[in-house]
C-alpha positions in Angstrom: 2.0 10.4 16.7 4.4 13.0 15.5 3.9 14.0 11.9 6.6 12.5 9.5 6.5 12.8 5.9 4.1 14.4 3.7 2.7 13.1 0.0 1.6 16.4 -2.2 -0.3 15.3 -4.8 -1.6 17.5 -8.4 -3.8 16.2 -11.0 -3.5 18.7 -13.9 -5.9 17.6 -16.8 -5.0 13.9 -16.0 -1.7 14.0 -15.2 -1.0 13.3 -11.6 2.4 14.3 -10.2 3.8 13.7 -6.7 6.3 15.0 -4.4 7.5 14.0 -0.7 8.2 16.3 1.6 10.1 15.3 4.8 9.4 17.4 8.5 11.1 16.4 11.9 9.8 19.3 14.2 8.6 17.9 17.6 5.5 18.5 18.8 3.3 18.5 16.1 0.5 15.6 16.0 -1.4 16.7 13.0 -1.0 18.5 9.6 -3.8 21.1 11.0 -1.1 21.5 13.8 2.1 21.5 11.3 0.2 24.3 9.5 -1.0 26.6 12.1 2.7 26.7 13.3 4.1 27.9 10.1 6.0 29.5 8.9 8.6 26.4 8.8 11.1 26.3 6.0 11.5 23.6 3.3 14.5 23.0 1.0 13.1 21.4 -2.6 13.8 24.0 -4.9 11.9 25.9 -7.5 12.4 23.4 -10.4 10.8 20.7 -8.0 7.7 22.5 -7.0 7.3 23.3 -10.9 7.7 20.0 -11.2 4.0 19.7 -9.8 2.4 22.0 -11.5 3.6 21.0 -15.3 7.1 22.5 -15.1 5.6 25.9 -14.0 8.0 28.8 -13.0 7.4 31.8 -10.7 9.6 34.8 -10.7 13.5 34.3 -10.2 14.0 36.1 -6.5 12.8 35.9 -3.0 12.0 32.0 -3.5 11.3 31.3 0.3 9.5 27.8 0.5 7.4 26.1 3.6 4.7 26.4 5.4 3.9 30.3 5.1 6.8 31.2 3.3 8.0 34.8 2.7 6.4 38.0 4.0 3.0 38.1 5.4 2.3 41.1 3.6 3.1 40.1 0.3 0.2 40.6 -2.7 1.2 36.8 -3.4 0.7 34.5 -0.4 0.8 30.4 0.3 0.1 28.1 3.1 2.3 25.5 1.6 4.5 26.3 -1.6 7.1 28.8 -3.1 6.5 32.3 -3.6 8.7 34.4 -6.1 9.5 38.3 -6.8 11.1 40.3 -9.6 12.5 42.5 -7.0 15.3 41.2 -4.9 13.1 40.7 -1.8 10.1 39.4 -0.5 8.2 42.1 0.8 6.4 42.7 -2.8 6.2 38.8 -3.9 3.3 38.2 -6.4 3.5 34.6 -7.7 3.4 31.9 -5.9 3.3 27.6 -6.7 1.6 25.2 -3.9 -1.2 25.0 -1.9 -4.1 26.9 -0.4 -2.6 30.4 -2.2 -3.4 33.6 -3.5 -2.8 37.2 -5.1 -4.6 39.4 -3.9 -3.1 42.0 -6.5 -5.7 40.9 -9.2 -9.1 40.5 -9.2 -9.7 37.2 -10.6 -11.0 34.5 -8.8 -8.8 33.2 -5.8 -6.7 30.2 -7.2 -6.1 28.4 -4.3 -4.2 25.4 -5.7 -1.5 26.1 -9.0 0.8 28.0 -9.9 -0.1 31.9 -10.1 1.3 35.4 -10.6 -0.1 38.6 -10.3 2.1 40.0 -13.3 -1.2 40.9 -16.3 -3.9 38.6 -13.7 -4.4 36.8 -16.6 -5.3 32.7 -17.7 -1.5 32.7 -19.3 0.0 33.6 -16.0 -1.8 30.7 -14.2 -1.8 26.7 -13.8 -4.8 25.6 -12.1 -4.5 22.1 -10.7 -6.3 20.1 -8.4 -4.4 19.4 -5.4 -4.2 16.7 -2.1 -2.1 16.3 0.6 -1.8 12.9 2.3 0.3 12.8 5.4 2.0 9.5 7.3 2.6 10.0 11.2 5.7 9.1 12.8 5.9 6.9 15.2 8.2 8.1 18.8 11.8 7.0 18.8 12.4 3.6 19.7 12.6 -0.3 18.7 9.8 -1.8 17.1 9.2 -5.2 16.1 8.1 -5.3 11.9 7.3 -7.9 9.6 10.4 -10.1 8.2 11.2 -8.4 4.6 14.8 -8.8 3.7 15.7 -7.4 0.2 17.8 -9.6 -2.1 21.4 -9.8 -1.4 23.2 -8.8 -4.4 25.5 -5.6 -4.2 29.3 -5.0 -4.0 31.0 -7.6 -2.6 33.6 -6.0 0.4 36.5 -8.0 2.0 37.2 -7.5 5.2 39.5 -9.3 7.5 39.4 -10.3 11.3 38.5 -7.2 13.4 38.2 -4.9 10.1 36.3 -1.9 8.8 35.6 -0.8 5.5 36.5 2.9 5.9 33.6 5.4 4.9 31.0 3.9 2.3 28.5 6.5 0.1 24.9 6.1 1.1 24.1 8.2 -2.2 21.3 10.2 -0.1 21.2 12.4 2.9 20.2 10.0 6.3 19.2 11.6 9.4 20.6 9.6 12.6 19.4 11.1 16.0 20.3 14.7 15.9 22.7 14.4 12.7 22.5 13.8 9.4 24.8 11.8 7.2 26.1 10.7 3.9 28.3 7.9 4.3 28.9 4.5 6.7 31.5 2.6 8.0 30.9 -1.4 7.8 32.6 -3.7 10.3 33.6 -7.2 10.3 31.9 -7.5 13.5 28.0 -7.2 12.7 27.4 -3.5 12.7 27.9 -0.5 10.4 28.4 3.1 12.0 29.0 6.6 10.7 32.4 7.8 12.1 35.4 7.6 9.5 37.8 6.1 12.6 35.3 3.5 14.2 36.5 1.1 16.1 35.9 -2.7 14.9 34.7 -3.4 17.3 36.0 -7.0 18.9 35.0 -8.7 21.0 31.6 -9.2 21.4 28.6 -7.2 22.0 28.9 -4.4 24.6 26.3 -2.4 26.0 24.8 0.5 24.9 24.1 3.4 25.5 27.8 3.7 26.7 30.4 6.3 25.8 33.0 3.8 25.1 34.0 5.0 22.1 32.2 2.7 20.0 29.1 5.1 19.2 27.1 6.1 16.4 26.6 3.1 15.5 24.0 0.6 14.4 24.1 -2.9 16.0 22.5 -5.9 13.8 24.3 -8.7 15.0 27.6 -7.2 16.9 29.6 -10.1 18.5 32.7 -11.6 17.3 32.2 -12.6 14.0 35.5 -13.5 11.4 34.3 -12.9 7.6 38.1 -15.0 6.4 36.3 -18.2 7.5 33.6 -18.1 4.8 30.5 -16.4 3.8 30.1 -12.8 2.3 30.0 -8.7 3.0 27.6 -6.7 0.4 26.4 -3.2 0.3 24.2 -1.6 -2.4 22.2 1.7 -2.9 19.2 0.7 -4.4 15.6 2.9 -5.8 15.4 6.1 -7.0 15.1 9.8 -5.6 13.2 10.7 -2.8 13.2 6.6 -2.2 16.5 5.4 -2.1 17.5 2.6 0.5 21.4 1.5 1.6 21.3 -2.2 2.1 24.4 -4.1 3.9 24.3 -7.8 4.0 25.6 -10.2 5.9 25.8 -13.7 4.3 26.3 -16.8 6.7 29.8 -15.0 8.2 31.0 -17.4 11.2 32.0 -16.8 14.2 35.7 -16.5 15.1 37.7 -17.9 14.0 36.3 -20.5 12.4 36.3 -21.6 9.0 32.3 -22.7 9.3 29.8 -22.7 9.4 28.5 -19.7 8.8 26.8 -18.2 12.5 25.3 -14.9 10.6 22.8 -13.9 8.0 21.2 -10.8 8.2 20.4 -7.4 6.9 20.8 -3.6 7.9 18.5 -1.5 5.4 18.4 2.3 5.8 15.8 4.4 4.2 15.3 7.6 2.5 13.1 10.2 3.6 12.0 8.6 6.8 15.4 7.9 7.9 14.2 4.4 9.2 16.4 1.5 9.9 15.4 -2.1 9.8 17.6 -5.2 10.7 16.3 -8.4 8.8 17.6 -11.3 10.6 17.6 -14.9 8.6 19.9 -16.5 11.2 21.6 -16.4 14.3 23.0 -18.9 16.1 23.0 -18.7 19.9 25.9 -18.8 21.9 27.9 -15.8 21.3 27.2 -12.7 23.0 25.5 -10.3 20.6 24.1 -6.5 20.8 21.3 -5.4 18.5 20.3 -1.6 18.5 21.2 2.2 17.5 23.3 4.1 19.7 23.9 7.9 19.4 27.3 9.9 18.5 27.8 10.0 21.9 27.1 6.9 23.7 24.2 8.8 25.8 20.8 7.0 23.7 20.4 4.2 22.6 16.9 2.2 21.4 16.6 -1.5 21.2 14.2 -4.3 22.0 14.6 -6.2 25.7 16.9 -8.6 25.9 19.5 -7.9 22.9 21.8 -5.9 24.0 25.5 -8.0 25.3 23.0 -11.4 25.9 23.2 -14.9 23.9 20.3 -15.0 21.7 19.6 -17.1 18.3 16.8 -15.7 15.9 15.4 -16.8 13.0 13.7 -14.9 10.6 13.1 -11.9 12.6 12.6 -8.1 11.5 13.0 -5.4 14.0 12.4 -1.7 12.9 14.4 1.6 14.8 13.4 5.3 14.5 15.8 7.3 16.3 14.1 10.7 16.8 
């Protein structure tokens, strides 16, 4: 399986400090792989590599960051960190923060794992730390069926009317969706939230996908004809804390339309920071409506879901499904 996120770990005297660093290249199986293919960019910033070595700091320029970052022929080199300059380049970079580095400008012992720079070679201009990397494979695009977890369902309360959306939402973190990456959704009355400011509502049931219909870029939890006026509740929260954040939109025993009860619909969309996962918890659904369940790209040509759930009459109970869409 593709490699997904990575853990970096530093125990400094003790004190163990982590990070999460996210990769989406294709192709690569294996952190051995990741690394021999280097040098690939990342984007955390010098203040939150420091952050791993005890609030270290390297020298203010150059500050390229990856997997072999900055100039191969630099007296301060890194498989997997930061390396800094005084100079406004990176041709002559001698410090460095991360993992597997060294400066080969002084003749102290290689420090392989810290924070190091070859300005005076000495103990005050390094952070020795001891240092692991733990990485979790991602699995290939598609629909997957995972354990039934829903998350509470407390959050702000939206109303919405028959055949409404909410108009762009915050997510309150970056969420990549197929080849894109977004910051905001789009809730509908109709059982499924999507990511374009003028999506359609989506009445009047659940329509195929993939299809470029103009209802795209969307995920599907329990899209059919559903009429929130008639009872039952709307709520979307943001919920954790940076690099773990999840967007959680709830649907609370909403009926079918238009009726006025019972409710036909309880479920949950949850969308996850960092390994841009989506999972659809499913308490109820009543059979007998015609219903789509699934992700569908911006423009209608992909589209992942499990057999069967896509424009059929299907009740479920209790039921998790989990979707990675590249």
């Amino acid at each position: 399986m593709p490699v997904g996120n990575v853990l970096l770990m530093t125990d400094i005297g003790g004190t163990v400090r982590t990070q999460v660093v996210s990769f989406t290249p294709p192709g690569y199986t294996s952190f051995r792989d990741l690394v021999n293919a280097g040098p690939i960019s990342t984007s955390l910033s010098p203040a939150t590599w420091g952050a791993l070595f005890g609030d270290a700091v390297i020298e203010p320029n150059c500050n390229a960051e990856g997997i072999e970052p900055g100039s191969l022929g630099a007296p301060a080199r890194v498989r997997f960190g930061i390396v800094g300059n005084n100079e406004p380049d990176c041709d002559s970079s001698d410090s460095f923060m991360g993992f597997g580095g060294f400066v080969s400008s002084c003749s102290a012992p290689v420090l392989s794992v810290g924070a190091s720079s070859g300005i005076g070679c000495g103990p005050d201009t390094n952070v020795p730390a001891f240092g692991y990397v733990f990485v979790r494979s991602r699995r290939p695009a598609g629909a997957y069926v995972t354990t039934f977890a829903p998350e509470d369902t407390t959050g702000t309360p939206i109303s919405l009317g028959d055949d409404q959306t909410s108009g762009l939402l915050p997510l309150g973190f970056s969420f990549r969706f197929f080849d894109d990456t977004y910051t905001s959704v789009n809730i509908s009355s109709n059982g499924f939230i999507g990511f374009d400011a003028g999506m359609s509502q989506g009445c009047c049931s659940g329509r195929p996908i993939p299809e470029s219909d103009g209802i795209d870029n969307i995920i599907a939890a329990s899209w059919t004809d559903l009429f929130p006026p008639g009872g039952g509740s709307i709520t979307y929260e943001t919920r954790g804390s940076a690099p773990n954040r999840r967007f959680v939109v709830s649907y609370g025993n909403v009926p079918w339309c238009c009726s006025n009860g019972p409710g036909a619909v309880t479920m949950q969309i949850v969308l996850y920071e960092g390994t841009d996962l989506v999972r659809i918890f499913t308490t109820s659904q009543e059979s007998g409506d015609t219903y789509t369940q699934g992700v569908e790209n911006v423009d209608g040509t992909r589209a992942y879901f499990l057999p069967g759930r896509v424009e059929a009459s299907y009740g479920l109970t209790n039921d998790g499904v989990e979707l990675q869409t590249y």
